[in-house]
C-alpha angles and dihedrals in degrees: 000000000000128000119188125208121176097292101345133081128196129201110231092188099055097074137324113293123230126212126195125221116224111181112187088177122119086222113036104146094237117037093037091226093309092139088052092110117076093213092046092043091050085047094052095044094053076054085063105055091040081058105055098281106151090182136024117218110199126194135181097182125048118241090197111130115279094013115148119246117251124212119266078242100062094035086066096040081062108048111020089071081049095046092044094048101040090045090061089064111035144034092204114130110275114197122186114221106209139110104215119090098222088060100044081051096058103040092054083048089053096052098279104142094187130049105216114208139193102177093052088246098286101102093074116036100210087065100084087053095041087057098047090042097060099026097236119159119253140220115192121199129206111224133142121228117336146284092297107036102024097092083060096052092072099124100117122157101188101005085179100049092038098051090054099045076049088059098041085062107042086046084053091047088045103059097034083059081058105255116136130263098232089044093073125088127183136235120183091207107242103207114004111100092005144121114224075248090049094046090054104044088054088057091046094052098038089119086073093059086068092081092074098060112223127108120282126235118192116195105185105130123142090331128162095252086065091047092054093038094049088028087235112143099184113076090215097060078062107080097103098044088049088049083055091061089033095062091036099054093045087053083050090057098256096157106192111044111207107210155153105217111055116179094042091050094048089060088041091052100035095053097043078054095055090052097052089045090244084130108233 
């Protein structure tokens, strides 16, 4: 399976796929602000890639629930001196994970190859056209709400069968936007808009999201639903919980793995890889 980005392709079927999460946010729920500084945050994510990333996913607002929105302003004042600099050094895949239009503009601009987002490209209108105008590759989330109202959005009747008819859509409104088929990728949205019970059962029942043929992100890493279900409170307790989704999803077909710890992720989903006969 194919995935486009501007000038770049990836082959999802080679090997599982592993995206970094750079988080240049004072208030990300995980690395406690450790990527704020432009300079640090250049330096981890060359970690990264050293590591195994294949892709680098940088933010400049958390997505955590309850977090507060930050101007379109200040999102970029945090992750355009990040993109430039980290475009001087690397041809690895760069995504921008933001929701506002402006911000997805000026990171492309800047050398981003993937909009990254969380609202599925539905919250600002301009998205859709930001993305078929320059070609980047897109990764639409399913989420209800936002950071403040999404963990009291949890009704559903049929989650499976409602985050794929979610997808069916946004992948419609994508391509008649003009962005190209094999330019989408899907997230189910683990997490945002889910019960602990929700967010397993989507994991349990990934193999149905194959249907819809687009590659498949997980994000699952270190998140609150691991934490409740193994009663652990820190995120960073949470690195072998995290490495249980992580195989299992990659047995599932998830093809692009969204995670914190690299090196130890790309053993975990090379090997699970191995296992399945899908070659690291």
């Amino acid at each position: 399976m194919i995935f486009t980005a501007r000038d770049k392709t990836l082959d999802c079927s080679a090997r599982p796929l592993i995206m970094g999460i750079l988080n240049v946010t004072p208030d990300s729920f995980s690395e406690n602000g450790a990527n704020y500084q432009p300079d640090v945050a250049v330096a981890n994510a060359r970690r990264m890639i050293e590591q195994g990333a294949d892709l680098i996913d940088i933010g400049g607002e958390s997505s955590r629930p309850g977090a507060d929105t930050v101007a379109a302003a200040e999102e970029q004042a945090r992750v355009i001196p990040v993109i430039c600099e980290l475009r001087k050094s690397t041809d690895v895949l760069i995504s921008i994970d933001t929701y506002k239009a402006s911000t997805a503009a000026a990171a492309i601009a800047a050398g981003a190859d993937i909009i990254n987002d969380i609202s599925g490209f539905h919250r600002d209108p301009a998205m859709k056209q930001v993305a078929a105008e320059t070609g980047a590759g897109c990764i639409a989330m399913h989420m209800r709400g936002n950071s403040q109202t999404m963990q009291g959005l949890t009704d559903y009747a049929d989650i499976i069968e409602e985050v794929a008819s979610y997808f069916q859509e946004t992948i419609a409104m994508l391509t008649t936007a003009g962005v190209t088929n094999s330019a989408i990728m899907l997230d189910p949205g683990i997490g945002f808009a889910k019960t602990v019970a929700q967010n397993l059962l989507l994991l349990r029942e990934l193999r149905q999201f194959q249907r819809l043929n687009h590659p498949l992100l997980i994000g699952t890493s270190r998140k609150s639903f691991i934490g409740r279900t193994l009663q652990l409170d820190d995120p960073t307790d949470r690195i072998w919980g995290t490495a249980a989704t992580m195989a299992w999803s990659v047995a599932c077909g998830a093809q692009v793995l969204r995670v914190h710890d690299i090196a130890e992720m790309r053993q975990v989903c090379d090997m699970t890889a191995a296992i399945t006969g899908a070659q690291p």
